[in-house]
C-alpha positions as CSV (number, residue, x, y, z in Angstrom):
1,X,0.0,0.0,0.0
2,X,1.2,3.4,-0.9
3,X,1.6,5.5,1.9
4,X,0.6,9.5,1.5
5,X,1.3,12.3,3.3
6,X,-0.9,15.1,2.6
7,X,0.0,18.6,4.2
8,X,-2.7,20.7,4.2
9,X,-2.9,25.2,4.1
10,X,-6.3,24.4,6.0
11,X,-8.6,21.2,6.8
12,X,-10.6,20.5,4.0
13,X,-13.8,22.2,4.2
14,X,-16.0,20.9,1.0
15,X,-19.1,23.0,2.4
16,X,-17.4,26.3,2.4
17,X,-15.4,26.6,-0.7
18,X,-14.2,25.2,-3.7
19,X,-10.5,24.0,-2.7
20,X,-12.2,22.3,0.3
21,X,-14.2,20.2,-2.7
22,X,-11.3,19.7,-4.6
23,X,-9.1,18.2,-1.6
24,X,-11.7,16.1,-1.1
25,X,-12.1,14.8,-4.5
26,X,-8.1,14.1,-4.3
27,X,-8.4,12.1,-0.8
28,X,-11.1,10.0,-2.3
29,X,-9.7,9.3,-5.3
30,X,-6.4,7.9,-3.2
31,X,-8.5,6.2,-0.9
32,X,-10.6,4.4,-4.2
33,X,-6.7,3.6,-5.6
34,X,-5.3,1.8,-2.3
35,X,-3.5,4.7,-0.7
36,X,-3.0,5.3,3.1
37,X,-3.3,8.6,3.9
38,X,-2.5,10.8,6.9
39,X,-3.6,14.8,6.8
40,X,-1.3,17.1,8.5
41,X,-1.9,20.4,9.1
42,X,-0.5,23.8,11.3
43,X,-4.2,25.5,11.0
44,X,-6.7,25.5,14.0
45,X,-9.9,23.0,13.8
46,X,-13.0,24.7,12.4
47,X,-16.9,24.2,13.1
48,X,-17.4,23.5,9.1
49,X,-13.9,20.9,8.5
50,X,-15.2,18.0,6.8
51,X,-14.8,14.6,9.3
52,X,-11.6,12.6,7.3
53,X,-11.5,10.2,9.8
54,X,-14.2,8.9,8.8
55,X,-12.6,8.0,5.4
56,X,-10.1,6.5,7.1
57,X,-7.9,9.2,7.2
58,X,-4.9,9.6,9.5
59,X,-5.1,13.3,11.0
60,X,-2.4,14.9,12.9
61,X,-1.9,18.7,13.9
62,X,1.8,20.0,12.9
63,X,3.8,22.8,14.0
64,X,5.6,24.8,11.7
65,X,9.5,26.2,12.4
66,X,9.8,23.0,15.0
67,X,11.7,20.1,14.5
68,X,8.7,18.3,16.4
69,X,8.1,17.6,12.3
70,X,11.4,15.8,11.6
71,X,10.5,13.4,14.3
72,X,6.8,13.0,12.4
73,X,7.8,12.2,9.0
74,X,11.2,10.2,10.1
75,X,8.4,7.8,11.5
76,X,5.9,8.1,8.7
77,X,8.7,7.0,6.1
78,X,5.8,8.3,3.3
79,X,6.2,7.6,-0.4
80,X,4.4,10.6,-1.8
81,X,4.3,14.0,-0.1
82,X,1.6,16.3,-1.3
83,X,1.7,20.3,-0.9
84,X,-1.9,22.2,-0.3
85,X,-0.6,25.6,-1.9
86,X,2.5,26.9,-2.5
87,X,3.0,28.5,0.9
88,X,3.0,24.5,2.3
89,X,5.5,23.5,0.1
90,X,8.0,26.2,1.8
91,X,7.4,25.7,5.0
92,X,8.1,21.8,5.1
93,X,9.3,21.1,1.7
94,X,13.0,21.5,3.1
95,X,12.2,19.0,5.7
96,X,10.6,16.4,3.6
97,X,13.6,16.8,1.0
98,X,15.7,16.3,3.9
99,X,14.8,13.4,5.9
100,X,12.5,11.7,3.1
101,X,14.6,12.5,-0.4
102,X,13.3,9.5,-1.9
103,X,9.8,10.9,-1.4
104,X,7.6,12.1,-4.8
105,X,6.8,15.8,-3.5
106,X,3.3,16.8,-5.7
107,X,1.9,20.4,-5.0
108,X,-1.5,20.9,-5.5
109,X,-1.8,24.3,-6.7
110,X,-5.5,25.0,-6.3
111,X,-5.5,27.8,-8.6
112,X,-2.6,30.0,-9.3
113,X,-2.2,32.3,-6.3
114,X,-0.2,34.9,-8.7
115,X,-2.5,35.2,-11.1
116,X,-5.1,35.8,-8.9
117,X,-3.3,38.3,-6.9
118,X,-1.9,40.0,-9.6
119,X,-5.5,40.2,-11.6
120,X,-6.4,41.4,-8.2
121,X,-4.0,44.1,-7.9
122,X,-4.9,45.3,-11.5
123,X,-8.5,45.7,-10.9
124,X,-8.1,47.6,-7.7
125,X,-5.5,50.2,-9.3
126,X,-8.3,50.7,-12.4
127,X,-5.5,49.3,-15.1
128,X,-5.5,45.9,-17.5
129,X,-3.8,42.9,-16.3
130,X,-0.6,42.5,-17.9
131,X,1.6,39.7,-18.0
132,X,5.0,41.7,-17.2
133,X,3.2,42.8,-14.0
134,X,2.8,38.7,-12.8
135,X,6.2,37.8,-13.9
136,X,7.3,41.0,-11.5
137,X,5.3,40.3,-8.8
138,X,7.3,38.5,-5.7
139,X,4.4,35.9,-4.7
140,X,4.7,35.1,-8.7
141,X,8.6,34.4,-8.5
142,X,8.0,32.4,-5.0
143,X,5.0,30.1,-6.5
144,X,6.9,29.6,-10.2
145,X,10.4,28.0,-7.9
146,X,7.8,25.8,-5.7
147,X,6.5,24.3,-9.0
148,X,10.1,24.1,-9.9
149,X,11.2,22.1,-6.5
150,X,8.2,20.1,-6.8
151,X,8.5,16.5,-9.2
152,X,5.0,17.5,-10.1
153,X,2.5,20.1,-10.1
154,X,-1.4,19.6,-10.0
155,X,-2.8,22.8,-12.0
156,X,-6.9,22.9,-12.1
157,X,-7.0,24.9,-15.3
158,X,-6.0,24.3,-18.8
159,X,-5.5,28.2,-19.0
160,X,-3.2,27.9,-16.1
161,X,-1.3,25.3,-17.8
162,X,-0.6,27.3,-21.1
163,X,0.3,30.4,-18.8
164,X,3.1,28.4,-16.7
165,X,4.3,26.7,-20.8
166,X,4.0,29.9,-22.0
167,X,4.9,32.6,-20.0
168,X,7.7,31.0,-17.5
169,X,8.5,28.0,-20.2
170,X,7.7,25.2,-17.7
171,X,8.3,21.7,-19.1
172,X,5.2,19.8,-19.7
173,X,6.7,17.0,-17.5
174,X,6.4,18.9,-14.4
175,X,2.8,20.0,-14.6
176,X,-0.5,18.1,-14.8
177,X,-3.6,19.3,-15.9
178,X,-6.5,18.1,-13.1
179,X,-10.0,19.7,-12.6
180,X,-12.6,18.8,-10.8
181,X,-13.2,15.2,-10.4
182,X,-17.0,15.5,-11.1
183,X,-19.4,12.1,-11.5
184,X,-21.1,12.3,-14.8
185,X,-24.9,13.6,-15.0
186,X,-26.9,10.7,-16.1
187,X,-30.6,11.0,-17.5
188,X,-31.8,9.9,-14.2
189,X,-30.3,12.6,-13.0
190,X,-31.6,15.0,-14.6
191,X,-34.9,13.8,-14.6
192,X,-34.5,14.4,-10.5
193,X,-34.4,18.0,-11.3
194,X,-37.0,20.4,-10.8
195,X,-38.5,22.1,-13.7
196,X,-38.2,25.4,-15.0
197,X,-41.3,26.9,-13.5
198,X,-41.0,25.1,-10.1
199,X,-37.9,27.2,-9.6
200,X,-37.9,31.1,-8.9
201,X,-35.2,33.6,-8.0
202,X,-31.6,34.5,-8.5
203,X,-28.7,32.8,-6.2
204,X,-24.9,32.9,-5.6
205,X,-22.9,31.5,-3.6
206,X,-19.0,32.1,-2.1
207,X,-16.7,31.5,1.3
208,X,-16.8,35.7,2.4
209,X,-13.1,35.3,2.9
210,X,-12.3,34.2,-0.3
211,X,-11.5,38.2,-1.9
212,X,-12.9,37.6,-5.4
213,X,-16.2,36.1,-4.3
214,X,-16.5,39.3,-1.6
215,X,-16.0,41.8,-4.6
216,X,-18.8,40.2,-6.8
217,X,-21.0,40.8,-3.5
218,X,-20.8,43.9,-3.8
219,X,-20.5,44.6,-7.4
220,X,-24.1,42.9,-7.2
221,X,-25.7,45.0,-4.8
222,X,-24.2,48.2,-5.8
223,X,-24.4,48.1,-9.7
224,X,-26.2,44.9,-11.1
225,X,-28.8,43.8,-9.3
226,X,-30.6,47.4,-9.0
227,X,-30.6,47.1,-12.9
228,X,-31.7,43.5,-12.4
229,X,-34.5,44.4,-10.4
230,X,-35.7,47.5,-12.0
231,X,-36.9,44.6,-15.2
232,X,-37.7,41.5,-12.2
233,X,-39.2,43.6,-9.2
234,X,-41.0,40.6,-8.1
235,X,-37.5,38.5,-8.1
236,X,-35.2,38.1,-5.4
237,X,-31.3,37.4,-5.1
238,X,-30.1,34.9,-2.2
239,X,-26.5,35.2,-1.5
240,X,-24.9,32.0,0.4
241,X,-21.2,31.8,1.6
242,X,-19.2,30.9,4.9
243,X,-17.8,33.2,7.0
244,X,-20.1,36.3,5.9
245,X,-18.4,39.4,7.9
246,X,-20.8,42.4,9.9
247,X,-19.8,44.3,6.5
248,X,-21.5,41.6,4.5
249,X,-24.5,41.0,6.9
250,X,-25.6,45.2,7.0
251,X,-26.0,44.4,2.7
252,X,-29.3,42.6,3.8
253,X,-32.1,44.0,2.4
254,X,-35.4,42.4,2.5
255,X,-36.8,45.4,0.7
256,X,-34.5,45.2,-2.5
257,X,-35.0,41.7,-2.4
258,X,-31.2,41.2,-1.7
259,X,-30.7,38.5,0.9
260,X,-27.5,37.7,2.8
261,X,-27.8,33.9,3.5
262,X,-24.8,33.1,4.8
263,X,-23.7,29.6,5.5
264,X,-25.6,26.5,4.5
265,X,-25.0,22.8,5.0
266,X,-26.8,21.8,1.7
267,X,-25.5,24.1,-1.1
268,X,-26.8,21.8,-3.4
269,X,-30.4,22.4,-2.4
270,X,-30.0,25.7,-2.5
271,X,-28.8,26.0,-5.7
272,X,-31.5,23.1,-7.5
273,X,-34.0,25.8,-6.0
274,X,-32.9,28.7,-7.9
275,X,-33.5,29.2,-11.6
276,X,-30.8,31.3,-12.4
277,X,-27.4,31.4,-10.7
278,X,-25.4,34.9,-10.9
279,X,-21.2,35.3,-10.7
280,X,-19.7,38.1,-11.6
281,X,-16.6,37.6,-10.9
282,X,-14.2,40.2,-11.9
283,X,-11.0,38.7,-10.8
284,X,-9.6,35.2,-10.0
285,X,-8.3,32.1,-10.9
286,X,-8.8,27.9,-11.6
287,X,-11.9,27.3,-11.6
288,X,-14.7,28.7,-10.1
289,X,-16.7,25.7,-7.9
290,X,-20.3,27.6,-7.7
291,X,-20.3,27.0,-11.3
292,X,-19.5,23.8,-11.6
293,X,-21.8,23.3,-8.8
294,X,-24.7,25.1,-10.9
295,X,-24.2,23.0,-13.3
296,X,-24.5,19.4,-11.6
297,X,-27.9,21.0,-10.2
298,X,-29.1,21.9,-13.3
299,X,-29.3,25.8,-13.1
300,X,-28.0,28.1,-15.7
301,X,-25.8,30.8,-14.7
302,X,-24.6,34.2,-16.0
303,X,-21.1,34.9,-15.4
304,X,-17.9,36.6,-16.4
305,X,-14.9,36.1,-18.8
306,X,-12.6,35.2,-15.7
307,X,-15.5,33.3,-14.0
308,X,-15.8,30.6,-17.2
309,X,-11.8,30.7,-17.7
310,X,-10.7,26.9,-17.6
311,X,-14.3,25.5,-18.0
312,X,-15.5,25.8,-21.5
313,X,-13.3,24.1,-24.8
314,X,-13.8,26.5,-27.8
315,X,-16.3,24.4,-29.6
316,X,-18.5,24.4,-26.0
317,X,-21.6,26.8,-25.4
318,X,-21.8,28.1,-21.4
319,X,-24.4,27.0,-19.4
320,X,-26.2,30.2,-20.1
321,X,-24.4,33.7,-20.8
322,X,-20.9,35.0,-20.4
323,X,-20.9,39.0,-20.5
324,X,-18.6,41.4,-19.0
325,X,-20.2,45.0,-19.0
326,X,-23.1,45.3,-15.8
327,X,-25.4,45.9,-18.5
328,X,-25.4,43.2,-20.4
329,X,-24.5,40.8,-17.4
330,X,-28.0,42.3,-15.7
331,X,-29.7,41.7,-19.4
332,X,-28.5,38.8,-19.9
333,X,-29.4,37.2,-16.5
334,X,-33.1,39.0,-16.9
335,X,-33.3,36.9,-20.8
336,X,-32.3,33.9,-18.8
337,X,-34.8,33.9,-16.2
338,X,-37.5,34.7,-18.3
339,X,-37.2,32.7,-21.6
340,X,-37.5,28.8,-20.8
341,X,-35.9,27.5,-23.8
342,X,-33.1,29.3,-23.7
343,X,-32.9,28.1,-19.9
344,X,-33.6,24.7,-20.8
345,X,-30.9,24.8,-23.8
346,X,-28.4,26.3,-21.3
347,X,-28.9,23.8,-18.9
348,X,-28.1,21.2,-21.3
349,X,-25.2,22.7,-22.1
350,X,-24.1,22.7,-18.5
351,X,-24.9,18.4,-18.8
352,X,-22.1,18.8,-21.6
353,X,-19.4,20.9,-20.0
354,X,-19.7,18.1,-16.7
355,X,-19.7,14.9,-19.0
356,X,-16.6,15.7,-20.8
357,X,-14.6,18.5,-19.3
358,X,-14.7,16.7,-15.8
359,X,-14.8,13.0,-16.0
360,X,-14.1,12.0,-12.6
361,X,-13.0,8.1,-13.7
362,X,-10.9,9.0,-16.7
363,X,-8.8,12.1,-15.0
364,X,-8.2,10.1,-12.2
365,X,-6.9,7.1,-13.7
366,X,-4.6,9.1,-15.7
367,X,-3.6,11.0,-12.5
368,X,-2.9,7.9,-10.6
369,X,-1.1,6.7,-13.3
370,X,1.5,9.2,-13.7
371,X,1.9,9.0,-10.0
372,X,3.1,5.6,-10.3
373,X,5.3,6.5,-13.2
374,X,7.3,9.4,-11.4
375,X,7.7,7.1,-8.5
376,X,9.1,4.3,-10.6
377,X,11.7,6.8,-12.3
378,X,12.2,9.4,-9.7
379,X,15.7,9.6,-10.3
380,X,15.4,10.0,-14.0
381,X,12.9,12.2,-14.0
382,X,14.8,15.1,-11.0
383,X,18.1,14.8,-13.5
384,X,15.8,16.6,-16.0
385,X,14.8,19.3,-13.7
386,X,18.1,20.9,-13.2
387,X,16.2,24.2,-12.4
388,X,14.4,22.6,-10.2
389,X,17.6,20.9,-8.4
390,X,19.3,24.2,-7.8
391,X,16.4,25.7,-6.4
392,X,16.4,23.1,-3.7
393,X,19.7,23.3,-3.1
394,X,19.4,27.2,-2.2
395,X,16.1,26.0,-0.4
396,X,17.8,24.1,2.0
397,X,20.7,26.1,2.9
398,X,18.5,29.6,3.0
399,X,14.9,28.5,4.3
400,X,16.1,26.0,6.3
401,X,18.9,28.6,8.2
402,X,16.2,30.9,8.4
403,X,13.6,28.3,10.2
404,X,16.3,27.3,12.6
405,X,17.3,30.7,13.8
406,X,13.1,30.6,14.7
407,X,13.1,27.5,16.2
408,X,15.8,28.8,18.4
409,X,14.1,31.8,19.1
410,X,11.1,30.6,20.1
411,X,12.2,28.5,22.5
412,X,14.0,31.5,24.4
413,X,10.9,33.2,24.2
């Protein structure tokens, strides 16, 4: 049995947000493939972390600058480390290259922090995202050497993928293209769902603390959903999400019919009771989970250019409308509630995008796959990544100095 260690930003939370999802997607698909697994994280316990243990899942709380971890992992012997995030893979990277060398070291990416951040940082400063601002950016340069030091890199988005090939000329062999894991929507399925006219109302849905989904809050409120409303005054928008801030409760307003939800166990109810779902997202990255999420329920959804990137091939229609300007994103989500073929016809395109941009058997099997391979020519395949090589070097002279002179400190304090 292959023995995994997963070390983990934050517990998996699959209610909450979309990388909570997607880690659990990854344990499962380990579990279903004969791999032991033990979860390690430095974050506090939260009332919404998703029960591993239940999977069979080894969880253990970690400390980070303490050598508390050497101990850990010198007694785990694992095979294959995997990275939550970037930030992860520095803090213990140095330590599992040190005292488990032979071990494949996988980062899940979840989306491309840089991009996001740099997006981000364009947006607020009013200017177009530019591709010499990402590559300048110091999260950017700290992300790109983790891929590096890592034998392989799980990216989420195919966009992501020609960025990192394209933009920082990463070889193919150190990235892997891996979405969501998504079971296919059968006719059954579908058939389950309810109809067009036994839905009503406008939803979205987003963790509070996740920046992008925050900002589409209030772009709704203050700019779209007035001009929403103004055509649908009857219609209401209800806005789900954990964590929801005071700033986000005082948006709720009965009389607009604009309705902080807040948290919900079931976001799958919520979102097979609403005929349209709304996500104008106007920064980001990967892929965006309360659209994927839409989709397997059935509802059409109106989003933005960022908010489909990664989740539509070129010869796919969205599951509804993609528009960028508040006018036509509040027209177009007014034409989509109203006119039931054109919801029916986008639904159906949603069925599409699921069966064959996320098929949960087939990605896995060729994840697994590759696993196996880089494990069975680890040696071969680190003499290619000389890059990689020297970055780890540095790594463990600078990072590893650095976490020492902590440790120390820490225990004077």
């Amino acid at each position: 049995m292959n023995n995994l260690l997963i070390i983990g930003k934050v517990w998996p939370e699959p209610n909450s947000s979309a990388a909570g999802s997607r880690m659990l997607q990854l344990i499962k698909l380990f579990i279903s493939k004969g791999f032991e697994i033990t979860f390690a994280s430095t974050a506090a316990e939260s009332d919404h972390m998703h029960n591993i243990e239940i999977l069979g899942v080894k969880k253990i709380s970690i400390t980070i600058n303490n050598n508390s971890f050497d101990d850990f992992i010198n007694n785990l012997r694992p095979e294959i480390v995997m990275f939550d995030r970037f930030m992860s893979e520095e803090q213990f990277g140095w330590r599992v290259t040190k005292h488990c060398p032979q071990a494949v070291r996988i980062l899940n990416t979840e989306d491309l922090h840089s991009l996001r951040k740099t997006r981000k940082e364009a947006f607020k400063k009013g200017i177009d995202f530019k591709f010499s601002d990402l590559k300048s950016s110091d999260i950017t340069k700290r992300e790109i050497a983790s891929i590096y030091r890592s034998d392989l890199s799980l990216i989420i988005s195919d966009a992501e993928i020609n960025i990192l090939q394209k933009h920082f000329n990463i070889k193919k062999e150190l990235l892997h293209h891996l979405p969501f894991l998504l079971d296919p929507i059968t006719s059954e399925i579908k058939n389950n769902w309810d109809s067009y006219d036994q839905r009503n109302h406008f939803v979205t849905i987003g963790n509070f603390r996740h920046e992008p989904n925050w900002n589409s809050v209030l772009y709704l409120k203050e700019t779209i959903w007035p001009l929403i409303k103004k055509q649908l005054p009857e219609t209401e928008l209800h806005i789900y999400g954990a964590y929801p801030p005071p700033k986000a409760t005082q948006l709720h307003s009965p009389s607009q019919g604009f309705y902080i939800k807040g948290w919900t166990e079931d976001a799958e109810l919520v979102m097979k009771k609403a005929r349209v779902c709304l996500a104008p997202l106007r920064f980001g990255a990967g892929i965006k989970g309360k659209l994927s999420e839409a989709m397997l329920c059935g509802t059409p959804s109106v989003t933005t250019t960022i908010g489909a990137e990664g989740m539509l091939d070129e010869d796919s229609d969205w599951n509804g409308f993609i528009k960028d300007s508040p006018e036509e994103f509040a027209n177009a989500a007014v034409r989509l509630h109203n006119t039931k073929n054109i919801w029916y016809q986008a639904q159906q395109n949603g069925i599409e995008i699921i069966n064959t941009k996320f098929k949960k058997e087939e990605l896995g099997d060729q994840f697994i796959k590759q696993v196996v391979a880089l494990k069975n020519n680890l040696k071969e395949h680190r003499t290619k990544n000389f890059i990689g090589s020297m970055l780890q070097y540095h790594t463990m002279r600078s990072t590893e100095f650095m976490s020492r002179w902590i440790e120390e400190k820490n225990k004077q304090d």
